[in-house]
ZARO-367414 format. One record per residue (C-alpha): residue number from 0; residue in one letter; z, y, x. Coordinates in steps of 0.001 Angstrom, whole numbers. Last residue first. Example, Ala and Ser with C-alpha at 12.3 -4.5 7.8 and 13.67 -1.06 7.14 Angstrom:
<vodrens>
{nr=1; rest=S; w=7140; v=-1060; u=13670}
{nr=0; rest=A; w=7800; v=-4500; u=12300}
</vodrens>
This chain:
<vodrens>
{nr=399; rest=X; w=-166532; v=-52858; u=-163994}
{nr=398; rest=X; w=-168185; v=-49511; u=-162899}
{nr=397; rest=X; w=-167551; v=-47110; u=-165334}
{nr=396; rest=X; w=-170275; v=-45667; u=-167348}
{nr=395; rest=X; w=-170451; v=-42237; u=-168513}
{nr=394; rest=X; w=-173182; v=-41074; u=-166439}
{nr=393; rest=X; w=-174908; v=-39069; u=-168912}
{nr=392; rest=X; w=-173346; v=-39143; u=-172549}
{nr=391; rest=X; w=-172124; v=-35752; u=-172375}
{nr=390; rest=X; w=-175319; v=-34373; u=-171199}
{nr=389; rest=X; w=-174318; v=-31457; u=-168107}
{nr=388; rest=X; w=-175678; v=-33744; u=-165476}
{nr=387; rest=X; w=-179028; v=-34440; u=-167123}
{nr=386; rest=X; w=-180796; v=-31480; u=-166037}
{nr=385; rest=X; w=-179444; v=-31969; u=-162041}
{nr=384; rest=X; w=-181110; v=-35170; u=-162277}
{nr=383; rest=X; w=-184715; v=-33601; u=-163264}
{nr=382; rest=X; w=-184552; v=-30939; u=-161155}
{nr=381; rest=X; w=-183996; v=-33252; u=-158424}
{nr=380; rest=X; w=-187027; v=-35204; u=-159462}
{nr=379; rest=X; w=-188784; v=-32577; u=-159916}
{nr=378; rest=X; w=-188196; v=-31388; u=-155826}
{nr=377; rest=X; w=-188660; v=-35228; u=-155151}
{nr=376; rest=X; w=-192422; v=-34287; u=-156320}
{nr=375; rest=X; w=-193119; v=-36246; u=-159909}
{nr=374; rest=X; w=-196591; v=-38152; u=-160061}
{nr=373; rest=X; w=-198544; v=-37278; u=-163222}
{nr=372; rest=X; w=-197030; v=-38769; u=-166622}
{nr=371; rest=X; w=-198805; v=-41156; u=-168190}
{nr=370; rest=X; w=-197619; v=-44260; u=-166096}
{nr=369; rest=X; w=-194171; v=-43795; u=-166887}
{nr=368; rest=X; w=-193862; v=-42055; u=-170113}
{nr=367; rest=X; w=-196068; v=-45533; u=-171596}
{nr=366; rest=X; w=-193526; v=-47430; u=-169345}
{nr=365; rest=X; w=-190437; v=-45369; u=-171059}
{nr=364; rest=X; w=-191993; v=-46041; u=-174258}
{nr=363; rest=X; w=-191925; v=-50542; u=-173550}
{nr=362; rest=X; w=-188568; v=-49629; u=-172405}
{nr=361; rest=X; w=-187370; v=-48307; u=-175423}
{nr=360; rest=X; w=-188732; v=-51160; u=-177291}
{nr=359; rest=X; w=-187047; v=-53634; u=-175657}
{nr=358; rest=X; w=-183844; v=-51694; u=-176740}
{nr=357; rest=X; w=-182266; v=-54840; u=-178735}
{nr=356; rest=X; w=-184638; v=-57474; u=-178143}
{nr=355; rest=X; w=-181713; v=-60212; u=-178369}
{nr=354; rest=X; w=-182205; v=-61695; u=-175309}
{nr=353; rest=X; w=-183308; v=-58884; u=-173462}
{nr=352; rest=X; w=-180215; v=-57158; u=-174456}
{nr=351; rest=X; w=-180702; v=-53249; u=-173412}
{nr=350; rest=X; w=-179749; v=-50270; u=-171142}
{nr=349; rest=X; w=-182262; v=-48553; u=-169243}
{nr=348; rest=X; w=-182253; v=-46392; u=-165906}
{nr=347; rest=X; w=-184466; v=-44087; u=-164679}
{nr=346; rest=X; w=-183481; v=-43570; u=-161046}
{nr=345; rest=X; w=-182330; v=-40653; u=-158849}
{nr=344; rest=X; w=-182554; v=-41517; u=-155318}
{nr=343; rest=X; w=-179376; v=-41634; u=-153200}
{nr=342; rest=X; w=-179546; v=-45008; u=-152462}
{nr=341; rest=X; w=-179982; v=-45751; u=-156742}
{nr=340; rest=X; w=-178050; v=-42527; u=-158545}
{nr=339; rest=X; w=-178546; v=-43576; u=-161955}
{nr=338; rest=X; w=-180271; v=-41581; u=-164602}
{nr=337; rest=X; w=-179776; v=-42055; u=-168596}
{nr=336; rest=X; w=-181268; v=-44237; u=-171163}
{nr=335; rest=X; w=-179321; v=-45551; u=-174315}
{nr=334; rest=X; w=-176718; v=-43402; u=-174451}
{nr=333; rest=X; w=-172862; v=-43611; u=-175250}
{nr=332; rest=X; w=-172875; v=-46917; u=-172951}
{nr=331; rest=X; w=-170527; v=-50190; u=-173557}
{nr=330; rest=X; w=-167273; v=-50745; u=-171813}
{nr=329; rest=X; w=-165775; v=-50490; u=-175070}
{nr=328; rest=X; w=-168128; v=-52975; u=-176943}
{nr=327; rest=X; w=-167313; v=-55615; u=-173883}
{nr=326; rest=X; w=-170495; v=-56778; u=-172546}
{nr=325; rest=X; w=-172753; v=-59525; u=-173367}
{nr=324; rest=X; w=-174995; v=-58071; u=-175867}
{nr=323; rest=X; w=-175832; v=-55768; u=-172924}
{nr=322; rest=X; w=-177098; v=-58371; u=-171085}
{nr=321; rest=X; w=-179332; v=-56170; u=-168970}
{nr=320; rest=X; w=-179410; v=-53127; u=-167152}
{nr=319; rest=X; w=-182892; v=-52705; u=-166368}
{nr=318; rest=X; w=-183364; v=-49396; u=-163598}
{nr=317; rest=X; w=-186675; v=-48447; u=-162883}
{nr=316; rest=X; w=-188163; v=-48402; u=-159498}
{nr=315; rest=X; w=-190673; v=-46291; u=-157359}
{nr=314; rest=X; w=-191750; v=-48637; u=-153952}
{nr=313; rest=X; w=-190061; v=-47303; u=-150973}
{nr=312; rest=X; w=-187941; v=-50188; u=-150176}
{nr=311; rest=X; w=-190679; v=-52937; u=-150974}
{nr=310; rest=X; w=-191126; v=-54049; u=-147249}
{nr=309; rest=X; w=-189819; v=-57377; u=-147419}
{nr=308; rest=X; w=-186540; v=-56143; u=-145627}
{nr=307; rest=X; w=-186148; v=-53104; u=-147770}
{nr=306; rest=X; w=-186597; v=-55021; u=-150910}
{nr=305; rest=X; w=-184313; v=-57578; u=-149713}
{nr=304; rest=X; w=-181465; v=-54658; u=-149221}
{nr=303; rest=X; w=-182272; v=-53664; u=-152442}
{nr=302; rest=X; w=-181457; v=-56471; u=-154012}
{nr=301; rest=X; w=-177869; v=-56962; u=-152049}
{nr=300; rest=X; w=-176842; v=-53400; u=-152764}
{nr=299; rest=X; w=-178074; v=-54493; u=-156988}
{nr=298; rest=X; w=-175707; v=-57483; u=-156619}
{nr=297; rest=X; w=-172815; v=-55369; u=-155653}
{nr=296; rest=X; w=-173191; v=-53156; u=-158332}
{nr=295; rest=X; w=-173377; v=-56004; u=-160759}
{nr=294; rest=X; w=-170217; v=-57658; u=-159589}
{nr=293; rest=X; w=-168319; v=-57764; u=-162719}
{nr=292; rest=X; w=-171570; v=-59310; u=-164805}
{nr=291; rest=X; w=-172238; v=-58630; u=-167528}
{nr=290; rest=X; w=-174870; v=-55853; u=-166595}
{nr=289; rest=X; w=-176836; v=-58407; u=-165089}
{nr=288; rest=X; w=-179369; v=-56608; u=-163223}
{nr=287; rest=X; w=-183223; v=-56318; u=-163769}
{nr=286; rest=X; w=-185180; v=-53946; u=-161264}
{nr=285; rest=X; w=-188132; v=-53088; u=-163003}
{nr=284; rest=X; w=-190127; v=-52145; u=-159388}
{nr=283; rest=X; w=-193400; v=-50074; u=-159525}
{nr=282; rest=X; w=-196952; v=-49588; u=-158300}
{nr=281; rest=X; w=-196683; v=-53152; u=-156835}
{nr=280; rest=X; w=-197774; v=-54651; u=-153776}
{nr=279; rest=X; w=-194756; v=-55336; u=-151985}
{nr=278; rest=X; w=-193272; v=-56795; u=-155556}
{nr=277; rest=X; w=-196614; v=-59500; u=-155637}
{nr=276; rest=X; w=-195964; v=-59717; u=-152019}
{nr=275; rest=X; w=-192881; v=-61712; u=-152994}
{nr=274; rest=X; w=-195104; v=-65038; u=-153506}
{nr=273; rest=X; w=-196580; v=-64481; u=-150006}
{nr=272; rest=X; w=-193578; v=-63687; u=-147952}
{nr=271; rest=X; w=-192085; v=-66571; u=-149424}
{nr=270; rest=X; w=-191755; v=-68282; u=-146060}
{nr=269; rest=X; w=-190130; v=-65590; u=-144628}
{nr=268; rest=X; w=-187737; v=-65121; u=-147390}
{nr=267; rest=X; w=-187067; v=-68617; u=-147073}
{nr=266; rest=X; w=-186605; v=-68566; u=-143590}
{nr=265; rest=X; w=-184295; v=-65534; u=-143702}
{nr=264; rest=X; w=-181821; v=-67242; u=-145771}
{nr=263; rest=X; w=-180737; v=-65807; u=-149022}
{nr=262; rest=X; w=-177327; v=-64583; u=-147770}
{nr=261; rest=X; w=-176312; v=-63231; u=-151327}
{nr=260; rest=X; w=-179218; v=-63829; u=-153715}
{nr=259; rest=X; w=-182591; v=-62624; u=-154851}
{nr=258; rest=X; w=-184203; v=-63877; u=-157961}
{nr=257; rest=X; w=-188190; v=-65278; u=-157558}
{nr=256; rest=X; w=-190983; v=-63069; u=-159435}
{nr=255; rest=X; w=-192196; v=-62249; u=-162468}
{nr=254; rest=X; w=-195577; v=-60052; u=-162880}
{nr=253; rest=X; w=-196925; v=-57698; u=-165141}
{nr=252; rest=X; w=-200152; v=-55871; u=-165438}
{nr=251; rest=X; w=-201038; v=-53084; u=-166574}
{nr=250; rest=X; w=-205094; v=-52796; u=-167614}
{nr=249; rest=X; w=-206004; v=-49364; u=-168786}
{nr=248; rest=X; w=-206758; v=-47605; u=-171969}
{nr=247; rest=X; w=-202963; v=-46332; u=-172420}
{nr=246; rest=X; w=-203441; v=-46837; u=-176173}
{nr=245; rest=X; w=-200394; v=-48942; u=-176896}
{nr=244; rest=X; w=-198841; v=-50517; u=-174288}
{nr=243; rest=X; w=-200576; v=-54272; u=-173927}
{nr=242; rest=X; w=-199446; v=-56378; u=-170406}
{nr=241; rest=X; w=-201579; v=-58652; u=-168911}
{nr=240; rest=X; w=-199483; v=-61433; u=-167529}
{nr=239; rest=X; w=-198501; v=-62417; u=-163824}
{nr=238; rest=X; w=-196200; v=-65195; u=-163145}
{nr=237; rest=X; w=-194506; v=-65923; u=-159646}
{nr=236; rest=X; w=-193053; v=-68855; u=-159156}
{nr=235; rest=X; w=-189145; v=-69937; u=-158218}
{nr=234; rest=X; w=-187984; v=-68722; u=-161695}
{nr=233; rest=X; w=-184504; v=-70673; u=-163234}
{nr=232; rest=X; w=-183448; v=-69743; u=-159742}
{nr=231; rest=X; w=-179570; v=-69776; u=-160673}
{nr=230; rest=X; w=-179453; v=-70857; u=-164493}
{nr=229; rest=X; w=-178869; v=-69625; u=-167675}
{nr=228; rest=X; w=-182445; v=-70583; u=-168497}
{nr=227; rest=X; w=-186067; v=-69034; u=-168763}
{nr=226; rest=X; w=-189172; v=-70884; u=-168398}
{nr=225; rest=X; w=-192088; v=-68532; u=-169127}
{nr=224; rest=X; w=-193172; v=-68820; u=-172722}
{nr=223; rest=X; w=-195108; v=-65483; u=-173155}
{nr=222; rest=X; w=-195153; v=-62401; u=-175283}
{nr=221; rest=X; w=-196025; v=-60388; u=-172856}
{nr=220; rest=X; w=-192416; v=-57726; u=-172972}
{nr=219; rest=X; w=-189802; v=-60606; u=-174347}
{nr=218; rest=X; w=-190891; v=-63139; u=-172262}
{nr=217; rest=X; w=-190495; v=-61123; u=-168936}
{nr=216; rest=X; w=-187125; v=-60120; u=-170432}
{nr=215; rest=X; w=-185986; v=-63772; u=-171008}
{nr=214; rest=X; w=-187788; v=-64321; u=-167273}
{nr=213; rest=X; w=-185925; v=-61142; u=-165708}
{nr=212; rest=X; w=-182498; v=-62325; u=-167064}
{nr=211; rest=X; w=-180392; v=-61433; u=-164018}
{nr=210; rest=X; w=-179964; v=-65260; u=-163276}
{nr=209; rest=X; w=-180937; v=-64750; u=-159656}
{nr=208; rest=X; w=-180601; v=-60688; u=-158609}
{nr=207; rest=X; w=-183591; v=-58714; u=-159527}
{nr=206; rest=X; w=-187144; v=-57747; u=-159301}
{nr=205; rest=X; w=-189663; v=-57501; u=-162257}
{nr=204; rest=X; w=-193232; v=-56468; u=-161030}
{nr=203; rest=X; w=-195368; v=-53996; u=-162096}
{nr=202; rest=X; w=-198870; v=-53145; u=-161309}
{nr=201; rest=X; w=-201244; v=-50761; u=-162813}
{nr=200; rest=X; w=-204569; v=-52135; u=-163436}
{nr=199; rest=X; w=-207451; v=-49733; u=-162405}
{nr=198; rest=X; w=-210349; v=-52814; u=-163361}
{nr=197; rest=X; w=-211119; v=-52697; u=-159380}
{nr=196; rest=X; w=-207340; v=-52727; u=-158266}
{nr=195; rest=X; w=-207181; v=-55894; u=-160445}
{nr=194; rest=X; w=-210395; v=-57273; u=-158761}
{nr=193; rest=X; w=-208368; v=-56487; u=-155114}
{nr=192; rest=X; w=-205160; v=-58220; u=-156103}
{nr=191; rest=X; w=-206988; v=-61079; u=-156911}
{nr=190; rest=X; w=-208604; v=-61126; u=-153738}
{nr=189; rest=X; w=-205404; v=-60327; u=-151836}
{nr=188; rest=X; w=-204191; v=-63843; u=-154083}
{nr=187; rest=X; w=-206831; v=-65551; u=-152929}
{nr=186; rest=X; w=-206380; v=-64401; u=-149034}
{nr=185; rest=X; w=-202280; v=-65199; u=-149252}
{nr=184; rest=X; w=-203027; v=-68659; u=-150309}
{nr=183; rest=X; w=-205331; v=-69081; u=-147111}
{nr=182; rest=X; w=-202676; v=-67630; u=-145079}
{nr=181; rest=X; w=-200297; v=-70510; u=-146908}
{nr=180; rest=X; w=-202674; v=-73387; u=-145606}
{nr=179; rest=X; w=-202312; v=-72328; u=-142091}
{nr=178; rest=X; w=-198702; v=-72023; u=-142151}
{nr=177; rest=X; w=-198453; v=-75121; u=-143796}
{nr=176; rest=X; w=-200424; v=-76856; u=-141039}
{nr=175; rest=X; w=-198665; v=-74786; u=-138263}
{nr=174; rest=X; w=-195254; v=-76024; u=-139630}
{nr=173; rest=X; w=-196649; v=-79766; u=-139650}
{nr=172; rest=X; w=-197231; v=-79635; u=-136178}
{nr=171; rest=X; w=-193975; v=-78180; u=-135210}
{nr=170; rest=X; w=-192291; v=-81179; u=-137287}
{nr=169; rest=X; w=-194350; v=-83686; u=-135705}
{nr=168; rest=X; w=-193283; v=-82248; u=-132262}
{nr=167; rest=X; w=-189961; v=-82107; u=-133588}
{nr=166; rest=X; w=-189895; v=-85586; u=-134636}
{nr=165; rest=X; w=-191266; v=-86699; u=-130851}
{nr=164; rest=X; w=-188917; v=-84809; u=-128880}
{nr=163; rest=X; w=-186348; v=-86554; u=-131130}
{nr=162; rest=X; w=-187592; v=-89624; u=-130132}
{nr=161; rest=X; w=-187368; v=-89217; u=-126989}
{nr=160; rest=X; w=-190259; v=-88497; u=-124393}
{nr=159; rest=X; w=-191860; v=-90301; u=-121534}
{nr=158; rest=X; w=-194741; v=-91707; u=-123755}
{nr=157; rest=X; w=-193285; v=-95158; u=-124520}
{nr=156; rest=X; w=-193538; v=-98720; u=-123097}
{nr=155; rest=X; w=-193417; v=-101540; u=-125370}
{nr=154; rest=X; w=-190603; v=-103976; u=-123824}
{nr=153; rest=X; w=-191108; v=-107437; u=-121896}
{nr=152; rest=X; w=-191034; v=-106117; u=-118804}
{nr=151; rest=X; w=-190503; v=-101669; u=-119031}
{nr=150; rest=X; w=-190188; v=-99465; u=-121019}
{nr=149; rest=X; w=-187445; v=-97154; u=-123372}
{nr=148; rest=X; w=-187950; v=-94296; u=-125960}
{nr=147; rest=X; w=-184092; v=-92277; u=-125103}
{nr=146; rest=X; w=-182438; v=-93223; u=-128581}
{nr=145; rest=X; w=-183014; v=-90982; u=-131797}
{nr=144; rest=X; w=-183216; v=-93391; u=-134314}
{nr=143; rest=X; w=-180721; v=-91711; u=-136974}
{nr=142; rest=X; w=-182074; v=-88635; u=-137630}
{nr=141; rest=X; w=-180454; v=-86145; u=-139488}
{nr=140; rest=X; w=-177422; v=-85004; u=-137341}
{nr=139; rest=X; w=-179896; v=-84859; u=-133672}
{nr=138; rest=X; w=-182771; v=-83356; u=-135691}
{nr=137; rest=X; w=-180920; v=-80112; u=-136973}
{nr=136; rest=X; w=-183066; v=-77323; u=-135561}
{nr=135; rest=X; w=-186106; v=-78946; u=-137070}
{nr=134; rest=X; w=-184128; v=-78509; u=-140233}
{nr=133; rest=X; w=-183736; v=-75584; u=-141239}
{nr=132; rest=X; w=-188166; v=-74813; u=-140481}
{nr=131; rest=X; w=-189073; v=-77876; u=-142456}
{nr=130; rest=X; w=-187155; v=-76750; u=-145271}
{nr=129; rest=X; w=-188225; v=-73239; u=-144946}
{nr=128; rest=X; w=-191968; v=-74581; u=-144853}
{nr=127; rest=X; w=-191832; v=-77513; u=-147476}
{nr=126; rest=X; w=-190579; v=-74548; u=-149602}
{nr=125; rest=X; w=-193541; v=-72554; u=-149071}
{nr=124; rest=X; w=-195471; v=-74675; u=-149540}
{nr=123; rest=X; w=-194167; v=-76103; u=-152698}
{nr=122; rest=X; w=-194365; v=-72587; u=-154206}
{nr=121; rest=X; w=-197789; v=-71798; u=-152898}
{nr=120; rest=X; w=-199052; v=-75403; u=-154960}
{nr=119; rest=X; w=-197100; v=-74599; u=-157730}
{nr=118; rest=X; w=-193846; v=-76176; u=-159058}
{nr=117; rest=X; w=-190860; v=-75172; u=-156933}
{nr=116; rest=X; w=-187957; v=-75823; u=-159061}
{nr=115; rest=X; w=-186119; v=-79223; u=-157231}
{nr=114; rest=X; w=-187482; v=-77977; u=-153336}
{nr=113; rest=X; w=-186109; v=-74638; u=-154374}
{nr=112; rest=X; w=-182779; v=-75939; u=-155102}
{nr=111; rest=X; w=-182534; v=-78191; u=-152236}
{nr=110; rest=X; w=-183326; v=-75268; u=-149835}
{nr=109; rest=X; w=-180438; v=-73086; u=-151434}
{nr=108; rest=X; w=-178025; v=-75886; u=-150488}
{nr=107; rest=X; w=-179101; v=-75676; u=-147343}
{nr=106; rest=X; w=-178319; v=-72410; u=-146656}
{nr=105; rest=X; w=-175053; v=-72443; u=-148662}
{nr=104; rest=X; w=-173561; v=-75267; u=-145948}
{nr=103; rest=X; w=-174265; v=-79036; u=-145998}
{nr=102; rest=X; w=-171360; v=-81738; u=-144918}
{nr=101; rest=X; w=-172062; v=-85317; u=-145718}
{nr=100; rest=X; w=-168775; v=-87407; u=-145236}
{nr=99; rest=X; w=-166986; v=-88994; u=-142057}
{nr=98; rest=X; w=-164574; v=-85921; u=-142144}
{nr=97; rest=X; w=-164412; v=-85470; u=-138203}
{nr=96; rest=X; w=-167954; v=-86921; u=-137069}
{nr=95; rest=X; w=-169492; v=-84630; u=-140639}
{nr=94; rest=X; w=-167979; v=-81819; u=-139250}
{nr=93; rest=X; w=-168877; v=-82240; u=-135965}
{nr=92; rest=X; w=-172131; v=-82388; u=-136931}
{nr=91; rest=X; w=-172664; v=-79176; u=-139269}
{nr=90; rest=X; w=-170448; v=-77038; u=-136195}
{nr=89; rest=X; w=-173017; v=-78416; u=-133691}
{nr=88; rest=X; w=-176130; v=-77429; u=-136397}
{nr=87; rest=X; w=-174234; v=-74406; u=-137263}
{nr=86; rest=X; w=-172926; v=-73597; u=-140456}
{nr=85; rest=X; w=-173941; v=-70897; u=-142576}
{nr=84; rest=X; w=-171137; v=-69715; u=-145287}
{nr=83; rest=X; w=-170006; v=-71222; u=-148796}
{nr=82; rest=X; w=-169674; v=-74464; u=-146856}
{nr=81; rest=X; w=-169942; v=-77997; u=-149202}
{nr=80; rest=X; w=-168433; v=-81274; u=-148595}
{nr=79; rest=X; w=-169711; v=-84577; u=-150024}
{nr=78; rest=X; w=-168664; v=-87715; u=-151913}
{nr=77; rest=X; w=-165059; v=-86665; u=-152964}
{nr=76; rest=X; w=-163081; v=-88893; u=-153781}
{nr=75; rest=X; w=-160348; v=-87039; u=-155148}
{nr=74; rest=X; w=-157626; v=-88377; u=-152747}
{nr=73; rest=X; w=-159859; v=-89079; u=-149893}
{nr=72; rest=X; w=-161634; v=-85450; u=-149871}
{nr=71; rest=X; w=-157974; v=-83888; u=-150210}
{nr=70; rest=X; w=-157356; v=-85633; u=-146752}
{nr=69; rest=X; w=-159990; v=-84828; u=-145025}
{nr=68; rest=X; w=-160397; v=-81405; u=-146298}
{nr=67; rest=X; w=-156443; v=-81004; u=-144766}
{nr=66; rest=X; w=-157699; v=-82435; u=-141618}
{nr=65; rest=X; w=-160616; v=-79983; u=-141208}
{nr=64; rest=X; w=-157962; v=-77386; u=-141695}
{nr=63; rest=X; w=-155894; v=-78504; u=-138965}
{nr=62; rest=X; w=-158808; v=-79038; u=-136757}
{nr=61; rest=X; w=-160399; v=-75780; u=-137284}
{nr=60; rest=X; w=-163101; v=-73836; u=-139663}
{nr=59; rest=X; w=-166180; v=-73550; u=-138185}
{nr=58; rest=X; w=-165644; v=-77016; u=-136220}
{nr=57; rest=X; w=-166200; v=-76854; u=-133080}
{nr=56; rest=X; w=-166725; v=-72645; u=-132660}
{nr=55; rest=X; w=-164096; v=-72252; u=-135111}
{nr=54; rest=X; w=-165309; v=-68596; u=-136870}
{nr=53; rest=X; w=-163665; v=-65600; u=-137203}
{nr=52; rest=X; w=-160557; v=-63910; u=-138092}
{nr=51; rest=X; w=-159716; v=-66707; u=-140238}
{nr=50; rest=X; w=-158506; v=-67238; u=-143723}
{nr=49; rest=X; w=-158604; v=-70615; u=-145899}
{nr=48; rest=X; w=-160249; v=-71692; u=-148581}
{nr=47; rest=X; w=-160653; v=-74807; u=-150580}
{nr=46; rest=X; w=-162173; v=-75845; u=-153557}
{nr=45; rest=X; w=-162076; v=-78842; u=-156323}
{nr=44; rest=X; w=-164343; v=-81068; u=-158487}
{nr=43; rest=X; w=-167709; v=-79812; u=-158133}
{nr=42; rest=X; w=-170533; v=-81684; u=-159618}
{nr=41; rest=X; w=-173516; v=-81791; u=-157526}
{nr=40; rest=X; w=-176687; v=-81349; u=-159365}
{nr=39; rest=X; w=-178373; v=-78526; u=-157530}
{nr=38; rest=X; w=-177747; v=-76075; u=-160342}
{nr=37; rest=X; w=-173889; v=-77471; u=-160263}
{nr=36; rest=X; w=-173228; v=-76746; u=-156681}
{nr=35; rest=X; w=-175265; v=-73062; u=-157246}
{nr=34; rest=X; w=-172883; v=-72176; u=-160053}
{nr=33; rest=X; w=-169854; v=-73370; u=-157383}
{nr=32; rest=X; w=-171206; v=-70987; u=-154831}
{nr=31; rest=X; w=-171339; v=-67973; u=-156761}
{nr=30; rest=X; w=-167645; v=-68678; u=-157700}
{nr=29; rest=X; w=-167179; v=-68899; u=-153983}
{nr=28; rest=X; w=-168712; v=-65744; u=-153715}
{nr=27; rest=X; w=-166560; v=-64277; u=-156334}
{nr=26; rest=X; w=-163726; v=-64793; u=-154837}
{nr=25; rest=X; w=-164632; v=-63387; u=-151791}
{nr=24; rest=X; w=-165345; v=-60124; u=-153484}
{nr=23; rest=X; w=-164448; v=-58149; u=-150299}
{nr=22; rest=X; w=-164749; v=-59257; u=-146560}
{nr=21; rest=X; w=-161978; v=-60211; u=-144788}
{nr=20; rest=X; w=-163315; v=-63459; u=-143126}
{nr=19; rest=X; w=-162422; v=-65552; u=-145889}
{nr=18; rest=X; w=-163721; v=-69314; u=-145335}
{nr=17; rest=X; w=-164681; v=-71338; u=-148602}
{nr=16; rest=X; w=-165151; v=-74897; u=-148954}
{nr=15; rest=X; w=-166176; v=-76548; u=-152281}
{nr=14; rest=X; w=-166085; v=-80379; u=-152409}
{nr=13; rest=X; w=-168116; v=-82082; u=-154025}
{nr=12; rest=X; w=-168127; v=-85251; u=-156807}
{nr=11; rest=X; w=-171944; v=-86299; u=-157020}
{nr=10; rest=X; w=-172664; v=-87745; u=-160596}
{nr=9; rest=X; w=-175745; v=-89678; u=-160428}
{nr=8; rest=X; w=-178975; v=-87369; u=-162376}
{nr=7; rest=X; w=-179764; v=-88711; u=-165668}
{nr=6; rest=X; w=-177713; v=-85480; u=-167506}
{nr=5; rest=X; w=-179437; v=-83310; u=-165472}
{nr=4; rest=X; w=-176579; v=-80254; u=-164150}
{nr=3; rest=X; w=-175870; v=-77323; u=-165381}
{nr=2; rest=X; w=-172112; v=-78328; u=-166310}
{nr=1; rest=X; w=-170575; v=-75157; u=-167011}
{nr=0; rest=X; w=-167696; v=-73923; u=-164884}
</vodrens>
């Protein structure tokens, strides 16, 4: 793996721990899991998996198991343990009790990673809400003074509750706060939203799995300096930026939002409900994916099943497949542009290097196409897809 990590941040050797349920590409979920390890700043040293039909109640994974971390843990010294899957708060402390070392699952993980990228105002709100949200259920492993409040001679007396009761009162206090403060977000940007509507702009928004390239592509369309890495979440924010194609005579603008992943936990995309209104709201979807990578089809089910669940299902989308700079000159397309069966809908679809501007162009005159063209019945549509079934070059590629 490559080393994503600050070079001034303490070296934190981890653990990887994978479970295997039977469901496919588990490999590559723990791989998944590893990049995210690093983009938090924990260095991963070694993994562990192990097969179950489903789930220790105690301890997620076992007793035997658990002792085999233990031990592995002492002879590589490893300073924390990390789930690929969602662990319970029981299963989280009983962990922790068995190994005597921190023990955070994927969810939580995730959190951290926001918290470090988050940079707005919205942003950190939002985060400070899923965070606040994970771990209000978790009081009993993460505080540490949580004896019954006692009275009495000689002792302050207390309100009748524990301390715990106390933390999560504070902590359901400061959930309506956010809350509060992230409808009033929400208004300014419906505001903005409305003046845009006023000048005719026509909205786009890039959408795609984490590390898809949508920033480097973002870049490459506006012109801008967005930060773009090779990194999980290099983009928690959302960035909108006019966008010039040719003589359209009308405002487009163009926006860049936060990656999806695997198991992206519901808090956060409930907290980010405002930030990922900005695809909810759009007149269409450039849906990025990593072309490079062997699990691209998988990653664009998993996008599209956020889009449903945000409410951005039904929103027209074009196809980005990016990277191609980065993929094997066999496995390559004949054409440049073709259709691609997306849930049964055909789909413009795009092939270029974002990176390297190669076919940037293209999709600046497939926009222009786009937005000209008067709104196609499904009947076209069809028409359209059954047109490009006898081209040679259509539908050549092979999923990798």
């Amino acid at each position: 793996m490559n080393n994503l990590q600050q070079p001034d941040r303490p070296v934190t050797p981890t653990l990887l721990v994978g479970v295997d349920f039977g469901l496919p590409f588990f490999d590559a979920e723990l791989e998944e899991l590893g990049l995210l390890a690093q983009t938090a700043g924990l260095t991963p040293v070694a993994r562990m998996t192990c097969k179950r039909k489903a789930p220790d109640a105690a301890l997620f994974i076992g007793s035997g198991k658990a002792d085999e971390i233990k031990q592995l843990a002492i002879q590589l010294g490893v300073q924390e343990v990390l789930f690929d899957q969602s662990l319970s708060p029981a299963q989280q402390r009983n962990l922790e009790r068995h190994l005597e070392l921190p023990v955070n699952d994927r969810t939580l993980l995730i959190l951290q990673i926001f918290a470090q990228r988050a940079r707005s105002h919205e942003g950190k709100l939002q985060v400070e809400l899923a965070r606040l949200q994970y771990l209000s259920t978790r009081l009993v492993r993460r505080w540490s003074h949580l004896e019954r409040q006692s009275g009495g001679i000689g002792m302050r007396g207390g309100p009748g509750e524990s301390q715990i009761e106390l933390d999560r009162r504070m902590i359901a206090d400061s959930i309506k706060r956010i809350k509060e403060r992230l409808v009033k977000v929400k208004r300014q940007r419906q505001t903005q939203r409305r003046q845009r509507e006023r000048r005719d702009a026509f909205n786009i928004s890039l959408v795609g799995y984490t590390n898809a390239g949508k920033s480097t592509l973002f870049n490459a369309l506006v012109k801008a300096r967005v930060y773009a890495a090779d990194q999980l979440f290099a983009t928690l924010d959302t960035t909108t930026r006019q966008l010039y194609l040719g003589e359209l005579g009308r405002v487009i603008s163009l926006s860049d939002t936060v990656g999806f992943i695997r198991d992206l936990p519901h808090g956060l995309v409930n907290a980010f409900q405002a930030t990922l209104q900005e695809a909810v709201d759009a007149d269409l979807l450039l849906h990025v994916v990593d072309f490079s990578s062997p699990n691209h089809l998988e990653q664009i089910a998993e996008v599209q099943r956020v889009l449903a669940e945000i409410g951005a299902g039904d929103i027209p989308q074009m196809l980005v497949f990016n990277k191609l700079d980065q993929v094997d000159p066999t496995l390559r397309p004949h054409a440049v542009q073709d259709v691609y069966e997306l849930a049964g809908v055909p789909t413009p679809r795009i092939f270029l290097s974002a990176q390297t501007g190669d076919g940037v162009a293209v999709l600046r005159q497939m926009l222009v196409d786009k937005i000209q063209a008067p709104q196609e019945t499904p009947e076209d549509s069809s028409d359209f897809h059954a047109s490009h079934e006898a081209d040679p070059d259509f539908g050549t590629i092979e999923p990798k």
